[in-house]
C-alpha positions as CSV (number, residue, x, y, z in Angstrom):
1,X,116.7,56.0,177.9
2,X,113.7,54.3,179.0
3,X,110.2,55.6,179.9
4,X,110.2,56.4,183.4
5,X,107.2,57.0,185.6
6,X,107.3,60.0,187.0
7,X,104.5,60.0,190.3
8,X,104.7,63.4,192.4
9,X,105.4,67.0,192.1
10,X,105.1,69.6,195.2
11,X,104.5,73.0,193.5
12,X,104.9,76.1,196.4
13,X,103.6,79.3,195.5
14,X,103.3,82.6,197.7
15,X,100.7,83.9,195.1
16,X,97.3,84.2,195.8
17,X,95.5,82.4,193.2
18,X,92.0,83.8,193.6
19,X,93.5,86.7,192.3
20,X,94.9,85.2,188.9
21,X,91.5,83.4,189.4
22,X,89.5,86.3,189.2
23,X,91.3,87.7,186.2
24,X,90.9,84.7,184.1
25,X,94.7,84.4,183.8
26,X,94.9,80.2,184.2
27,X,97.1,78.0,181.8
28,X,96.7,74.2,180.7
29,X,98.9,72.4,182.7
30,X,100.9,75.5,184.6
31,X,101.3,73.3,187.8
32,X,102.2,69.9,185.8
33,X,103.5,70.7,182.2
34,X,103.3,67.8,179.5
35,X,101.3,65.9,181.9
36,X,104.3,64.5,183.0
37,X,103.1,64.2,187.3
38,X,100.5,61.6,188.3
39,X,100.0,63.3,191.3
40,X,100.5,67.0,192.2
41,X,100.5,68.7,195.5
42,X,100.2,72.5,195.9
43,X,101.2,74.5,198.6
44,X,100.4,78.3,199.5
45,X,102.5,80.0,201.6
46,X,99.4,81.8,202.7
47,X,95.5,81.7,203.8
48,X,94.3,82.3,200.4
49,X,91.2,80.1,199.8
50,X,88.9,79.5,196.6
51,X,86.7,76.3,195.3
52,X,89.5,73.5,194.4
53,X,87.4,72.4,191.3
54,X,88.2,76.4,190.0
55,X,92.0,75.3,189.0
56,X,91.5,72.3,187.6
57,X,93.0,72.5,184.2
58,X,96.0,73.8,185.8
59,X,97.1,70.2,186.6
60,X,96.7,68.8,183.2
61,X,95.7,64.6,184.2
62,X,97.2,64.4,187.5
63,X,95.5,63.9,190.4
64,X,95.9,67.1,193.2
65,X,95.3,68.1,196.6
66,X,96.0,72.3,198.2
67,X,97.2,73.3,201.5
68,X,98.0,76.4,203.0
69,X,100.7,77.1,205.3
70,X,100.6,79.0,208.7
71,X,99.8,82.6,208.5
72,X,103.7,83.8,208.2
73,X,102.3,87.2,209.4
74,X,101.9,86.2,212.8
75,X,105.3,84.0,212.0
76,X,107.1,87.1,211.8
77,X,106.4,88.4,215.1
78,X,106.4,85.3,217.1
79,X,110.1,84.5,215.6
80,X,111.3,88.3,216.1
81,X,111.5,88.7,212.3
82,X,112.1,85.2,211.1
83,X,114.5,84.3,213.4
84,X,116.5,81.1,211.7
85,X,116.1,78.2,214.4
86,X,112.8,79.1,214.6
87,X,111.7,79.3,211.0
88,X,113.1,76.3,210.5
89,X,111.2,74.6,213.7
90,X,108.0,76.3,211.7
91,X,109.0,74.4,208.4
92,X,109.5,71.1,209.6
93,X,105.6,71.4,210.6
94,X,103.9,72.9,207.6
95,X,103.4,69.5,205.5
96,X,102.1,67.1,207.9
97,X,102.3,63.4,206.3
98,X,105.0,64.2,203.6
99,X,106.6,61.0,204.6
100,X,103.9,58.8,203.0
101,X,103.7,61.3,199.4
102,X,107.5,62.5,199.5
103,X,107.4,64.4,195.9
104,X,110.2,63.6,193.3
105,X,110.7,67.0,192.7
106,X,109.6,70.5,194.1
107,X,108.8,73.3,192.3
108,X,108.8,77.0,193.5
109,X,107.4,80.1,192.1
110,X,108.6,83.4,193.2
111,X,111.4,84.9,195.8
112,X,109.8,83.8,199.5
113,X,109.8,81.6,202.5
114,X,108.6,79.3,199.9
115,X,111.9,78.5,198.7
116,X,113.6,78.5,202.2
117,X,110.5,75.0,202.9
118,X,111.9,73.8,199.4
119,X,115.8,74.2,201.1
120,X,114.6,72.5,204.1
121,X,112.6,69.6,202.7
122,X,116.0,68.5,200.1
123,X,118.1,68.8,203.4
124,X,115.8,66.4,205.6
125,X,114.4,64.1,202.0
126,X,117.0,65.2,199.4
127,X,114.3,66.1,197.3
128,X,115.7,68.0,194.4
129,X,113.9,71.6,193.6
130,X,113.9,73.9,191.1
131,X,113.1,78.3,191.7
132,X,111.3,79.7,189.0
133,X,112.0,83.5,188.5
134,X,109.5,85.9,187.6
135,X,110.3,89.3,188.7
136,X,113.9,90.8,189.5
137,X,114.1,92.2,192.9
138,X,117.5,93.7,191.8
139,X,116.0,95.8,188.7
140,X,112.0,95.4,189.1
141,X,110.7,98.3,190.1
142,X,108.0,97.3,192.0
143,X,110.2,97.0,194.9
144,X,110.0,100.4,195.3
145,X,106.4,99.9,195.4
146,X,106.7,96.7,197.9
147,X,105.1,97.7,201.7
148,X,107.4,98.3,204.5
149,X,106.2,95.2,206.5
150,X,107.2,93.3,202.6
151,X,110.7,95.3,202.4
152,X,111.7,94.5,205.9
153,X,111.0,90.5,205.9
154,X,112.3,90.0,202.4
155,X,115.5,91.8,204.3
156,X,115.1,89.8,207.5
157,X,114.5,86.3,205.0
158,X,118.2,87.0,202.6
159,X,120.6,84.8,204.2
160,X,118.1,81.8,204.4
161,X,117.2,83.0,200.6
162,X,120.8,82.8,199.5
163,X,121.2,79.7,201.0
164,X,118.0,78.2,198.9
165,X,119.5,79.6,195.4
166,X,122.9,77.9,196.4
167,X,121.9,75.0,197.2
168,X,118.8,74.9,194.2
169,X,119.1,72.3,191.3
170,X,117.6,74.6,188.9
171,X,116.7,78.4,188.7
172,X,114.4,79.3,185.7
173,X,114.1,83.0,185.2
174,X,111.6,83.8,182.6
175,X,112.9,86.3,181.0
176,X,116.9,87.5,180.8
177,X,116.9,90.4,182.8
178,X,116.7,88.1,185.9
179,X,120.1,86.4,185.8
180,X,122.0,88.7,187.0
181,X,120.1,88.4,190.2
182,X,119.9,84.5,190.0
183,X,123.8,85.1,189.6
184,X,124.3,87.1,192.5
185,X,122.2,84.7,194.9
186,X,124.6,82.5,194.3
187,X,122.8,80.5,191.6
188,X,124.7,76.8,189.8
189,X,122.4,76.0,186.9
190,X,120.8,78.8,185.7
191,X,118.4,78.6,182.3
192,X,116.2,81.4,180.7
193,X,112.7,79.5,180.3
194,X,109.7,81.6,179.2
195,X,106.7,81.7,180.2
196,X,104.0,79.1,179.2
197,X,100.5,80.5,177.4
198,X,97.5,79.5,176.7
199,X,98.6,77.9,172.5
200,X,95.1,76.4,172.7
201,X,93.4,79.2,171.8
202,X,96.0,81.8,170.0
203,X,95.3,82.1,166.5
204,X,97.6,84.0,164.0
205,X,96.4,87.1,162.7
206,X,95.5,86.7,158.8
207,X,94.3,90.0,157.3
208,X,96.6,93.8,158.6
209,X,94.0,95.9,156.9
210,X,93.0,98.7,159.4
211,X,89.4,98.8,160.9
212,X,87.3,102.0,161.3
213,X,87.9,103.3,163.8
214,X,91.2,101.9,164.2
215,X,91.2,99.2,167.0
216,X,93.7,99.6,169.9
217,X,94.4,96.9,172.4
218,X,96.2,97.3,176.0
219,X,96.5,94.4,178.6
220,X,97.9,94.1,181.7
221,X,97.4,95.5,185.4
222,X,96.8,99.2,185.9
223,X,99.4,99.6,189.0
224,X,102.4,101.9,189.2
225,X,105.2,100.4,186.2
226,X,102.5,99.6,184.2
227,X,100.2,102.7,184.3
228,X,98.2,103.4,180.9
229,X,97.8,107.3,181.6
230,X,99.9,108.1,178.7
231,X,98.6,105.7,176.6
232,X,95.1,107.3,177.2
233,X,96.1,110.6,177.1
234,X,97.3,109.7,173.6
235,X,93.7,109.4,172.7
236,X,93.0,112.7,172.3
237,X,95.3,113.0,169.1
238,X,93.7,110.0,167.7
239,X,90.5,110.8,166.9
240,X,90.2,108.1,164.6
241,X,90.6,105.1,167.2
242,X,89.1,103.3,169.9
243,X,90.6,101.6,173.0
244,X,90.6,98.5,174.6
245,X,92.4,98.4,178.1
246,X,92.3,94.8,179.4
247,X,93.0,94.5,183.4
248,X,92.2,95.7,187.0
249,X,94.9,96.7,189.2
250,X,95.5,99.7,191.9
251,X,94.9,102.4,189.4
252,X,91.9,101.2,187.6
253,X,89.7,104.0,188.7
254,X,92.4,106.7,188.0
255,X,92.3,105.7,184.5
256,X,89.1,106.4,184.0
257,X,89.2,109.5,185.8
258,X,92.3,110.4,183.2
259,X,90.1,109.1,180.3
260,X,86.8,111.2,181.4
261,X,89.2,114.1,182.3
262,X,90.6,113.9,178.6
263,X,87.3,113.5,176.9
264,X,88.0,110.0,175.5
265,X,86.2,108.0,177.8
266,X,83.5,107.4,175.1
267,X,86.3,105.6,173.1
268,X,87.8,103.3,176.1
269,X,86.3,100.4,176.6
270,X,87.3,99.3,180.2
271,X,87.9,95.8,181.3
272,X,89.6,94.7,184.4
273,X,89.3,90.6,184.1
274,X,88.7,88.4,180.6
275,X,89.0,84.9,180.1
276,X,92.4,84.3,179.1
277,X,91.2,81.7,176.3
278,X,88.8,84.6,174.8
279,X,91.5,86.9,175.0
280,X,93.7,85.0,172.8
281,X,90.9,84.4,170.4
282,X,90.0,88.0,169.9
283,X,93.6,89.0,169.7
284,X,93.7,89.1,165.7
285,X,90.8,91.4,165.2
286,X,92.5,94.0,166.4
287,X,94.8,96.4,164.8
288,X,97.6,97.4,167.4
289,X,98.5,96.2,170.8
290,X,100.1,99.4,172.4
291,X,101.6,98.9,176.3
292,X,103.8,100.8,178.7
293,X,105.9,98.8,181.3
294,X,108.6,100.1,183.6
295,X,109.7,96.5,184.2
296,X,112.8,94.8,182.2
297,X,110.1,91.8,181.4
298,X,108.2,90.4,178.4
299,X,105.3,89.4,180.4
300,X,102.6,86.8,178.8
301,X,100.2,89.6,178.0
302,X,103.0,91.0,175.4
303,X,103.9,87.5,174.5
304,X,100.4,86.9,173.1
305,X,99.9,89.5,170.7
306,X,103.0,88.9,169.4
307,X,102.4,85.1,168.8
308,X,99.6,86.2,166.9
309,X,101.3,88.8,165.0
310,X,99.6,91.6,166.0
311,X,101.7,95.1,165.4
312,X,103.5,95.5,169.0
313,X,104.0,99.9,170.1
314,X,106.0,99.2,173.7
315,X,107.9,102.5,175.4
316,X,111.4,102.8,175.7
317,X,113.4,101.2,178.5
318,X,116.0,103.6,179.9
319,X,119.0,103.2,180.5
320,X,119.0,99.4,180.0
321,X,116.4,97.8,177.4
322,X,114.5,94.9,177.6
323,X,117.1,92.2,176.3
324,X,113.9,90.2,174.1
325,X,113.1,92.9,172.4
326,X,113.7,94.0,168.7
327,X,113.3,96.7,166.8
328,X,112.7,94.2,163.4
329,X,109.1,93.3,165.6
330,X,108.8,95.8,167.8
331,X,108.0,99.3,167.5
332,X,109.6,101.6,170.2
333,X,107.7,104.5,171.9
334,X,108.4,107.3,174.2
335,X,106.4,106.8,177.5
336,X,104.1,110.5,176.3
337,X,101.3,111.0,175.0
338,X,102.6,112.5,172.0
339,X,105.2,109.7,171.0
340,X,102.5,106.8,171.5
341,X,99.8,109.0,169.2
342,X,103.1,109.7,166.7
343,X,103.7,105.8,167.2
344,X,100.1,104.5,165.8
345,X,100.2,107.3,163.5
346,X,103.4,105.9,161.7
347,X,101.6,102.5,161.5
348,X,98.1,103.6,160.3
349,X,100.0,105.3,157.9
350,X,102.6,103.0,156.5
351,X,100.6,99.8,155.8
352,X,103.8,97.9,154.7
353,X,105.7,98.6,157.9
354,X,102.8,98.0,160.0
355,X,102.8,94.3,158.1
356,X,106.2,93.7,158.4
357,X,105.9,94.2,162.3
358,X,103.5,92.1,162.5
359,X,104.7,88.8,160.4
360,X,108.0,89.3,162.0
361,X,107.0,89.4,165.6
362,X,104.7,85.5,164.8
363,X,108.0,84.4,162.8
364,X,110.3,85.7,165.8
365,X,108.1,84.5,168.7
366,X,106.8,81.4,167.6
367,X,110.7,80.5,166.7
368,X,111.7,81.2,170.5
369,X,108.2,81.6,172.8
370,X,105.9,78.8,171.4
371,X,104.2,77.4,173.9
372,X,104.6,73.8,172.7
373,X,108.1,74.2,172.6
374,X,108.0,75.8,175.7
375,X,106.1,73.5,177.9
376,X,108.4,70.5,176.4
377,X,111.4,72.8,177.1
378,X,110.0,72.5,181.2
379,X,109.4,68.6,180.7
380,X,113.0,68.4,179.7
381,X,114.4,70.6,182.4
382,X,112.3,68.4,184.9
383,X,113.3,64.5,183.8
384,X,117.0,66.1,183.8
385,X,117.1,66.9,187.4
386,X,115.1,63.7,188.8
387,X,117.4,61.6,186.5
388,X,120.1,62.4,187.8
């Protein structure tokens, strides 16, 4: 097949990117993988607002511009709760002048009335769009977390949701414990594709000989799923290691309150945003990565230590278990304080198992979550659809 020139790419998002801003959490390319986009338009589904130049790298070469939508707030009440013929009035508005810059293809992240503009702009341009999946309304429990106001319009929003997953040419969960979900909305072409990381600056761990004190490493957002208190209240039987805890989140100042309250505070180190390229760099020189998660994911911040083949310690999952992971590169943990001290205990202790972990997990991850592969597995995924 020949070279093809591939010139636009509408990206929709209902994140708020200041946030992942803030947290240093931006990836080469996110919005417009292997370059392939001359042009790339993103579109917020809400007011969030932060300097353009900020997000640069997240469009590789192409050239971009940002909009935001209408508050959908207020949308809510003035359409009586997303009332259809009304939203859909609402939609036809939000991307003045798309008949001059009509995108090949659209891409949506996330479950929201962003994929419902996605439905309505291939019905009006037969544009071709693709969801991808990155938590699991069905088994995520964060919607038991989610506000009322959030729980009653994602409610209000399913039929017009249903209609966007039938009628999708692609939904990418990234990670397996989505599909069901994806199956249920009434999904065609469904296809697991991880997440994309920052490659550029993860660097394989060379050398498994413990530090002293033993360095520990925890990363991700301190909210209720993910909270660290047990991993912190392991502390206390560890006398012999310090913590790193990498990430704000909700119950940032609780954990500190747990690690003052346990008498460990002096051996926490506390950070609630990093870089994400000197995160990956510094990966190596630590010991263990230990984590607690509620959610049936393999989020990027357990993909990267195990790229790097650092020793993994991640809690059970009950009843179901996270479908990516292995016991051969992964070593399970109760979510107590007792099993996560017992946990690095067994690892400090058996130098050869702690080894084998770690040269398993690069060998495993790098065969299935490189990031080259990964980003060229997207490129592939995109030419297919706008070949068609």
């Amino acid at each position: 097949m020949e070279n093809k020139d591939y010139n636009r790419l509408l990206v929709i998002i209902p994140d708020a990117l200041s946030e992942i801003i803030s947290k240093g959490e931006l990836t080469e390319r996110y919005y417009n993988p292997g370059n392939l986009f001359k042009n790339v338009d993103l579109l917020l589904s809400n007011n969030d607002n932060f300097p353009s130049e900020s997000i640069n790298l997240l469009f590789g070469n192409a050239k971009y511009t940002i909009n935001n939508m209408p508050n959908t707030g207020k949308l809510f009440f003035r359409t009586l709760g997303y009332r259809e013929k009304l939203i859909k009035k609402w939609v036809s508005k939000i991307f003045p002048g798309i008949d001059n810059k009509i995108p090949d293809l659209i891409r949506c992240y996330g479950v929201d009335i962003n994929i419902i503009i996605a439905y309505e702009l291939k019905i009006k341009y037969g544009i071709p769009y693709i969801i991808s999946l990155h938590t699991c309304p069905d088994e995520n429990p964060s919607v038991s977390y989610a506000s009322f106001y959030n729980k009653i319009k994602n409610k209000l929003l399913s039929p017009m949701i249903r209609s966007a997953f039938e009628s999708a040419d692609a939904v990418l969960p990234v990670y397996k414990a989505i599909m069901p979900y994806a199956k249920r909305m009434g999904a065609k072409n469904i296809k697991v594709l991880y997440n994309v990381i920052n490659g550029k600056y993860l660097k394989k761990k060379e050398k498994y000989e413990l530090h002293n004190p033993i360095r520990l490493l925890s990363v991700g957002r301190k909210i209720p799923g993910k909270n660290p208190e047990n991993i912190i209240r392991a502390l206390k039987y560890l006398p012999d290691c310090n913590l790193t805890i990498i990430g704000g989140g909700t119950l940032h100042e609780y954990s500190i309150k747990i690690a003052i309250e346990e008498g460990v505070d002096k051996r926490i180190t506390f950070i609630q945003s990093m870089n994400n390229g000197n995160l990956c760099e510094i990966l190596p020189d630590f010991d263990m990565f230990i984590s607690h998660s509620d959610f049936l994911e393999i989020p990027k911040a357990v993909l990267e230590p195990l790229l790097t083949g650092l020793p993994v310690i991640i809690n059970k999952h009950y009843p179901t278990p996270v479908p990516e992971y292995n016991s051969h590169f992964i070593h399970y943990s109760e979510n107590t304080p007792e099993s996560y001290s017992e946990s690095v205990k067994k690892l400090a202790e058996d130098s050869e198992y702690r080894e084998m972990l770690g040269k398993n997990a690069y060998v495993f991850s790098n065969e299935n979550w490189n990031p080259v592969k990964t980003e060229a597995k997207y490129v592939e995924m995109y030419k297919e659809i706008m070949d068609k």
